[in-house]
C-alpha positions as CSV (number, residue, x, y, z in Angstrom):
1,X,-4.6,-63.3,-38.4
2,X,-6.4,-60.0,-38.4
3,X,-8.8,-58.3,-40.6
4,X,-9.5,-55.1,-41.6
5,X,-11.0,-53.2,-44.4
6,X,-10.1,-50.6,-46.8
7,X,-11.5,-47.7,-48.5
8,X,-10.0,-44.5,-50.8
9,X,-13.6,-42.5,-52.0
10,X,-13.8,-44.8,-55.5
11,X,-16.6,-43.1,-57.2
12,X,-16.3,-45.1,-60.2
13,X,-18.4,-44.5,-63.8
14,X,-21.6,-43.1,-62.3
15,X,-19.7,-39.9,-61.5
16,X,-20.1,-39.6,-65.3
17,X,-24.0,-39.6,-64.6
18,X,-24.4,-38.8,-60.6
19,X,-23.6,-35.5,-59.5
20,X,-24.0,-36.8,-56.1
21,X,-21.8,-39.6,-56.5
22,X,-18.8,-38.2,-54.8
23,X,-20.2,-37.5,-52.1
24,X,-22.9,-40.9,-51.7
25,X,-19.1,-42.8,-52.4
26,X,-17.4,-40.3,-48.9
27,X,-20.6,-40.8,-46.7
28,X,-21.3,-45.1,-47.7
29,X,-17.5,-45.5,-47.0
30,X,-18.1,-43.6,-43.4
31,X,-21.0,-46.5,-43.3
32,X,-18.9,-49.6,-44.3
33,X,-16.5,-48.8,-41.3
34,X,-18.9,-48.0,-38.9
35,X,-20.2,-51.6,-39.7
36,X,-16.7,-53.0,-39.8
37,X,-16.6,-51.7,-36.1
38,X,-19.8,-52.9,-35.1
39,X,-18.6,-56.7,-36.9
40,X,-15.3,-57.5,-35.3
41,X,-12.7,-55.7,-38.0
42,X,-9.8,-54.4,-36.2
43,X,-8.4,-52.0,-38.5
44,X,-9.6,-49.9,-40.9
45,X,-7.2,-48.3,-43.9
46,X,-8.3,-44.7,-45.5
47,X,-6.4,-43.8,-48.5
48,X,-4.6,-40.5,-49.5
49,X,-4.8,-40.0,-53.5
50,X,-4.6,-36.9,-55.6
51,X,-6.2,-35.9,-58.8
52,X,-7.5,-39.4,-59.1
53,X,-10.5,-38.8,-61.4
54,X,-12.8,-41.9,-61.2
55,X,-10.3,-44.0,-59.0
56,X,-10.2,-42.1,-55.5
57,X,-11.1,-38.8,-54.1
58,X,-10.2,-39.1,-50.3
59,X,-7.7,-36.8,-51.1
60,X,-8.0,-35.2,-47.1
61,X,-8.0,-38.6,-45.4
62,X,-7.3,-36.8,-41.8
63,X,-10.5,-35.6,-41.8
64,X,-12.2,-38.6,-42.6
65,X,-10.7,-40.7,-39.9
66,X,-11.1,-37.5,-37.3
67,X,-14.8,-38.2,-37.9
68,X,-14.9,-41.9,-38.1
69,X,-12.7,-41.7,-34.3
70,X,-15.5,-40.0,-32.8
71,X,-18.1,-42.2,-34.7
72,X,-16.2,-45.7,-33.7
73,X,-15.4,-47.2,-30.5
74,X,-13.0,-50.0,-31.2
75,X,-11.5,-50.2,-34.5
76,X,-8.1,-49.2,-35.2
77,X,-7.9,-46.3,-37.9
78,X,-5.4,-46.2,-40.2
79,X,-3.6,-44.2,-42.4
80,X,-3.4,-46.0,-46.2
81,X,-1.2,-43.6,-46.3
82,X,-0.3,-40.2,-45.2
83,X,1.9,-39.1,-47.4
84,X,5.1,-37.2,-45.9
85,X,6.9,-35.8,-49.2
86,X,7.5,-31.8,-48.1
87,X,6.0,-31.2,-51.4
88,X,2.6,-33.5,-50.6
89,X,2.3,-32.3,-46.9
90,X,4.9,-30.8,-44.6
91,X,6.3,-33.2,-42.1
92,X,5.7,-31.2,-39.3
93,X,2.1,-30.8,-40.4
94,X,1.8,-35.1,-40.7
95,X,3.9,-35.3,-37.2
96,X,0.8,-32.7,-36.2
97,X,-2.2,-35.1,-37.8
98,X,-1.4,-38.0,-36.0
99,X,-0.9,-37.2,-32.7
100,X,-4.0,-35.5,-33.3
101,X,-6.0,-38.1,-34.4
102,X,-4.4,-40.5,-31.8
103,X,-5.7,-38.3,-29.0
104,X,-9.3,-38.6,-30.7
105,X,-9.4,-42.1,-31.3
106,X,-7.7,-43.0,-27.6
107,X,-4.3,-44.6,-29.1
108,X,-6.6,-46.6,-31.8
109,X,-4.5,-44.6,-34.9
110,X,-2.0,-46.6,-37.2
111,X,0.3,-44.5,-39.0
112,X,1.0,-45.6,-42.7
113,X,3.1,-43.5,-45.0
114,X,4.5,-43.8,-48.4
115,X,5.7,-42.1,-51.5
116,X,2.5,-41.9,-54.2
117,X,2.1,-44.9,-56.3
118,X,1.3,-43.5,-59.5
119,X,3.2,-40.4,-62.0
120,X,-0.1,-38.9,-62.4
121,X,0.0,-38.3,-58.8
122,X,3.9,-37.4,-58.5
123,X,4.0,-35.2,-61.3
124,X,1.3,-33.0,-60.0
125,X,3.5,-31.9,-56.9
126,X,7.0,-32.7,-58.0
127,X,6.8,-31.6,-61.4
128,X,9.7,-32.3,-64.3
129,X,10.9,-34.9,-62.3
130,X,12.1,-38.1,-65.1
131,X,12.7,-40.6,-62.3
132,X,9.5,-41.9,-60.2
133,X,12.2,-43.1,-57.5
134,X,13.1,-40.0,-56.4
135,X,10.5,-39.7,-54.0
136,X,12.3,-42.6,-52.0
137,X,15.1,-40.3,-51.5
138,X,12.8,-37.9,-50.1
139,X,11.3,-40.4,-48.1
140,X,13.7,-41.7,-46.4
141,X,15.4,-38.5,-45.3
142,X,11.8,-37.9,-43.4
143,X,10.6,-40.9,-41.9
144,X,12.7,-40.9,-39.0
145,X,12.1,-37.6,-37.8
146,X,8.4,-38.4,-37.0
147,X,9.3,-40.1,-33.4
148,X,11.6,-37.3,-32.7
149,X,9.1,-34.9,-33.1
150,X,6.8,-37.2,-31.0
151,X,8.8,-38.0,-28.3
152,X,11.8,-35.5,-27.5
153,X,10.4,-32.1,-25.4
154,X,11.7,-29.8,-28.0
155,X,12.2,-31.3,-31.7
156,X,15.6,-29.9,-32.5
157,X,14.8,-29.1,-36.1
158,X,16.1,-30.7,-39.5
159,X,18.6,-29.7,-42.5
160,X,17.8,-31.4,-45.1
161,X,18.4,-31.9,-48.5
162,X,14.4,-31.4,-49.3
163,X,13.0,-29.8,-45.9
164,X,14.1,-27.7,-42.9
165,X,12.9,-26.6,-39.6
166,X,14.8,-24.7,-36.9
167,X,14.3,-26.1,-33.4
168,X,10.3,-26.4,-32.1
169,X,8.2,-27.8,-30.2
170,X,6.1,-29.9,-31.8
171,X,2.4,-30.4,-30.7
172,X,0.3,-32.3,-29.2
173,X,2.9,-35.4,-28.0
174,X,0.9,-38.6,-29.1
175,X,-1.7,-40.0,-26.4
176,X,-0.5,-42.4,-23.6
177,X,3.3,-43.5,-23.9
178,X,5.4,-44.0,-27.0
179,X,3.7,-43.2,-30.1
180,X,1.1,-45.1,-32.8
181,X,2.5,-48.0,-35.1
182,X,4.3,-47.0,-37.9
183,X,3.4,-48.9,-41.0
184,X,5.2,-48.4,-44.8
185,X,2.9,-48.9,-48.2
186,X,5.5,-51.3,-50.0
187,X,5.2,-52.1,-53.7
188,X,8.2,-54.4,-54.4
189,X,10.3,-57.2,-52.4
190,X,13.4,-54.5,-51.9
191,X,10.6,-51.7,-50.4
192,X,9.4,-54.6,-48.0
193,X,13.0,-55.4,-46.9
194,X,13.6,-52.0,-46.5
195,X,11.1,-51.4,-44.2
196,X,11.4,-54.9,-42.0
197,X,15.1,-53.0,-41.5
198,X,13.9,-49.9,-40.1
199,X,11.3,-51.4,-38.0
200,X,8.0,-50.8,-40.1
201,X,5.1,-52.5,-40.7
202,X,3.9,-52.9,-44.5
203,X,0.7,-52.4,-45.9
204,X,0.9,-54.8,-48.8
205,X,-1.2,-53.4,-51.5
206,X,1.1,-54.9,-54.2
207,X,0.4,-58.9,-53.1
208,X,-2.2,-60.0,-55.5
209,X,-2.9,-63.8,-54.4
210,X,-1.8,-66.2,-51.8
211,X,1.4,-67.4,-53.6
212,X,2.6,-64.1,-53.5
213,X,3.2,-64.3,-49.4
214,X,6.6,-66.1,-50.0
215,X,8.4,-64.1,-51.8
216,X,7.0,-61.0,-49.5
217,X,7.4,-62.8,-45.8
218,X,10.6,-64.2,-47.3
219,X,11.8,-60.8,-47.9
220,X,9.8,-59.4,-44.8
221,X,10.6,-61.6,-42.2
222,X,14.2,-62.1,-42.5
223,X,15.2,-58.8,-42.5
224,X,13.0,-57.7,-39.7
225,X,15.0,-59.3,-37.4
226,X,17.8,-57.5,-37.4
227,X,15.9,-54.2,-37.3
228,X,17.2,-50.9,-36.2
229,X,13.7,-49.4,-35.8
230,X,13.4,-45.5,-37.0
231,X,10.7,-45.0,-33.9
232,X,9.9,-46.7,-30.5
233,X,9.6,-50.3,-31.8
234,X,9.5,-52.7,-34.4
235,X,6.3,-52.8,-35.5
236,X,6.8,-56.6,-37.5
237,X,3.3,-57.1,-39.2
238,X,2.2,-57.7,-43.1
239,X,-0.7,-56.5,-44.6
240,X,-1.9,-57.9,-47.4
241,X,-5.2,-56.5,-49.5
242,X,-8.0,-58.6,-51.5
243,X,-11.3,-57.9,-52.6
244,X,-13.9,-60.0,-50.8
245,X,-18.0,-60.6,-51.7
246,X,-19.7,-62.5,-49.5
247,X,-23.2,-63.9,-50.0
248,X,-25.8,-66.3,-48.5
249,X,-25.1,-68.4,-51.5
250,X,-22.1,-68.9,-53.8
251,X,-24.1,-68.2,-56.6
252,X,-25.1,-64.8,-55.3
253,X,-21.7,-63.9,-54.9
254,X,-20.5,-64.4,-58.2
255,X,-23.4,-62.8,-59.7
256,X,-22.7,-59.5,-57.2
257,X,-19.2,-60.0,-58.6
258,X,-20.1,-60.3,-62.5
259,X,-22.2,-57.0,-61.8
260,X,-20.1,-55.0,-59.8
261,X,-17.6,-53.5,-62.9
262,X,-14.8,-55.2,-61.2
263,X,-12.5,-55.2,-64.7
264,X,-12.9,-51.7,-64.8
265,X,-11.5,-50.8,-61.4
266,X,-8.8,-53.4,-61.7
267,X,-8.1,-51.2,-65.3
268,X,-7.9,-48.1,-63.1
269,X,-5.5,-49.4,-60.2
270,X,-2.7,-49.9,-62.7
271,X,-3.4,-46.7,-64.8
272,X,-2.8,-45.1,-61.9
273,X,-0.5,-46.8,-59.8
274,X,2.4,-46.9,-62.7
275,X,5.2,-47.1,-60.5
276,X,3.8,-51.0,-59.2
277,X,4.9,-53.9,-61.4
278,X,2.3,-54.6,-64.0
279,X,1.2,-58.5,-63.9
280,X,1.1,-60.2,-67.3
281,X,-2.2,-59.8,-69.4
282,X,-2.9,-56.4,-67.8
283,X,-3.4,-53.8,-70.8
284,X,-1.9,-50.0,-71.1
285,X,-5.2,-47.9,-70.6
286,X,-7.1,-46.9,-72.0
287,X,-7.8,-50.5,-73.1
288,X,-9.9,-52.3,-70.5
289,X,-9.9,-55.9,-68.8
290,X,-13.0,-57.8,-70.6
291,X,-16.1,-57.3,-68.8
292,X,-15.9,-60.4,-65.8
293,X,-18.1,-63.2,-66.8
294,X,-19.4,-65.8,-64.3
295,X,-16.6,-67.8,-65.2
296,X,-14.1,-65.6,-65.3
297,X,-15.0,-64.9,-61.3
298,X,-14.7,-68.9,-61.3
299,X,-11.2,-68.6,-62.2
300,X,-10.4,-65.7,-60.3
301,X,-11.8,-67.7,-57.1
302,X,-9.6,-70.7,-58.6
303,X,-6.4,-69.0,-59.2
304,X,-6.9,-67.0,-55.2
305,X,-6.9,-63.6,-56.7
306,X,-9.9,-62.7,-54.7
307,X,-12.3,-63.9,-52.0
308,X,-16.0,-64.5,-52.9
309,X,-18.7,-66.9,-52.0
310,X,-20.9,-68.2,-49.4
311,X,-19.3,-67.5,-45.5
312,X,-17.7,-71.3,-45.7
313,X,-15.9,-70.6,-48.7
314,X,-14.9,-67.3,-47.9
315,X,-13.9,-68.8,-44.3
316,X,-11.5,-71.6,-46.2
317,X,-10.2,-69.2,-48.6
318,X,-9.5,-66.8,-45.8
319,X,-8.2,-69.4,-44.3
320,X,-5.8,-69.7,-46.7
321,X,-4.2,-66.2,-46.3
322,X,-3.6,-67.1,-42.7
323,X,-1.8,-70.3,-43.4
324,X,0.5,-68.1,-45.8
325,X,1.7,-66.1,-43.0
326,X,-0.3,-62.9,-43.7
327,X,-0.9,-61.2,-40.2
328,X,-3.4,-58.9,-41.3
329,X,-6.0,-59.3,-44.2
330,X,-8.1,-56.2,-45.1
331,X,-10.4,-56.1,-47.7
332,X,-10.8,-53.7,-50.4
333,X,-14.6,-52.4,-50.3
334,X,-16.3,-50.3,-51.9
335,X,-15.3,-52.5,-55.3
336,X,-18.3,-50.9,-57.5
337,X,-20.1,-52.9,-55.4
338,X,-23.5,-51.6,-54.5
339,X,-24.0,-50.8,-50.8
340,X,-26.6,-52.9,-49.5
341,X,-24.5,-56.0,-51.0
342,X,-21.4,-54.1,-49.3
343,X,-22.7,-54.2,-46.2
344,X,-23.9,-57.7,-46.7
345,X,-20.4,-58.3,-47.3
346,X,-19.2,-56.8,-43.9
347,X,-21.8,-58.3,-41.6
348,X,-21.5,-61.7,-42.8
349,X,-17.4,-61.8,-42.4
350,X,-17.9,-60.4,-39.2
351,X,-20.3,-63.1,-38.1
352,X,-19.6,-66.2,-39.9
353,X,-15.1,-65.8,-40.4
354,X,-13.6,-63.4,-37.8
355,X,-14.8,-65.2,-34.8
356,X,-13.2,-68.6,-36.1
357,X,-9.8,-67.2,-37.3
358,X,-9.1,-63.6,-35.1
359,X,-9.1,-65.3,-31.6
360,X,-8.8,-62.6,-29.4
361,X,-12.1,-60.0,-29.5
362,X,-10.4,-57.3,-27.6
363,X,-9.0,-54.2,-29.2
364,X,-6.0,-53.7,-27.7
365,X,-5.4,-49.7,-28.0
366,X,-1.9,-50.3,-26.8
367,X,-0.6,-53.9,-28.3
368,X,1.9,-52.1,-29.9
369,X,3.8,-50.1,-27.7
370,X,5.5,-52.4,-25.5
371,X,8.8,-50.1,-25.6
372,X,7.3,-47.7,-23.7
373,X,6.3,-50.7,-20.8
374,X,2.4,-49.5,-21.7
């Protein structure tokens, strides 16, 4: 199993009280990856979200990982997503991105896509619409265009129902042969199938504990043999999130984790992202999950809806995610979780668990992209 980590620009309450705190949240989160790369992470997972008030604000995600390629040597940079929708950002312009950004990270980019998770987010570019699911259609009518534009000499254009081009050339081609991995942000077990059929990895934000994995490898796994891949390869990997504190002692973890406002963000993810199933006890907002007590981090620990304790525990528990099946495990930081404790987080995984679980050290730029006989 591999790790990585993820961050989306979550400013959180003190944006209320900061008027810095935008851009402290943008330039820590250039930090925690820089440290991710320097610890052993192999991927690293930036966001797209729109209009996102406290939740997110790496809205322009392509120029945050254009920076972090020239300010990392190793780690694979990712996109958590870019989102293709004509309306969000012209396909041609994405096709453009990350090419781009695979020349500047030397064939370390990931390409994730995916449809908005949220109305609030939807609505603002596809307005009137009554059914969230329409942005599948759109979707799907795109992805599959992205190798064409990548590989073939001249692209020779699109008539869509939701986009056109006439024949271009598209550029620049990708770096090196082939192009980067093509990864799908899944929220349900059809969107998982879906994307095991056309060849495409999935960023499993929607997986909230370990006994989630069977239903999603189940789904995942099957159908991804039988894939008819939309680009070069199949790119058969899941990705599943969790937040993760890590402290010298258990007891400072949990006490990181009873401070760090952790209901509140968990409130935010599903006001926002209304289009993913809502687990049971999770209230409409504006009400609020209770303040997190000590033991309420005890049960979470418990009940494997999130990693936290001293690096043995956090070792076992990530242990645990590997036994599942999970090929990838990326944590969700910043969490409202201060930065020196962040960090504390990152260099202690990276010294103490991804040596004993990720076996091979080397960052292979080209592990992927085996169709191309790189």
């Amino acid at each position: 199993m591999e790790f990585g980590l993820f961050v989306q620009g979550y400013v959180g309450k003190r944006a209320r009280t900061d008027p810095l705190a935008e851009h402290k949240a943008l330039m820590e989160e250039t930090e925690y990856v820089i440290q991710a790369d320097a610890s052993g992470f192999k991927y690293a997972w930036a966001s797209e979200h729109h209009f996102l008030e406290e939740y997110s604000h790496l809205s322009a995600n392509d120029v945050f990982l254009g920076y972090l390629a020239h300010a990392t040597g190793r780690i694979h940079l990712g996109s958590g997503i870019f989102n293709p929708l004509a309306q969000v950002n012209h396909p041609v312009k994405v096709a453009e991105k990350v090419a781009m950004l695979d020349h500047l990270s030397e064939g370390r980019f990931e390409f994730g896509s995916g449809r908005g998770a949220g109305s609030h987010e939807i609505l603002g570019f596809l307005p009137g619409i009554t059914d969230m699911n329409h942005t599948k259609e759109i979707w799907e009518e795109t992805i599959a265009e992205f190798p064409k534009m990548w590989l073939q000499e001249e692209y020779p254009g699109f008539q869509g129902k939701h986009w056109q081009l006439p024949p271009r050339k598209v550029f620049p081609k990708p770096y090196g042969a082939s192009h980067p991995a093509m990864w799908y942000a899944a929220g349900s077990p059809s969107s998982y199938a879906m994307a095991a059929r056309k060849g495409l990895g999935v960023l499993g934000f929607s997986v909230q504990k370990v006994a989630d994995m069977e239903w999603v490898l189940e789904q995942y796994k099957t159908a991804v043999r039988d894939a008819e891949p939309v680009g070069d390869f199949v790119n058969d990997n899941v990705m599943v999130t969790s937040t993760a504190i890590c402290a010298e002692t258990h007891e400072k973890a949990v006490e990181i984790a009873v401070n760090g406002g952790l209901n509140y963000l968990q409130s935010l993810v599903f006001r926002y992202h209304d289009t993913f199933p809502r687990p049971d006890g999770i209230p409409e907002w504006p009400e609020l999950l209770p303040d997190y007590t000590a033991e309420i981090i005890e049960l979470l620990i418990a009940e494997e809806l999130m990693i936290c304790g001293d690096p043995d525990e956090v070792l076992r528990q990530c242990k645990r995610w590997e036994q599942a099946g999970a090929d990838q495990l990326s944590f969700g930081l910043p969490i409202g979780i201060g930065y020196e404790d962040t960090m504390n987080t990152i260099k202690l995984i990276g010294e103490h668990v991804i040596p004993k679980i990720d076996t091979d050290p080397v960052h292979r730029t080209t592990r992927f992209r085996q169709a191309a006989g790189n």
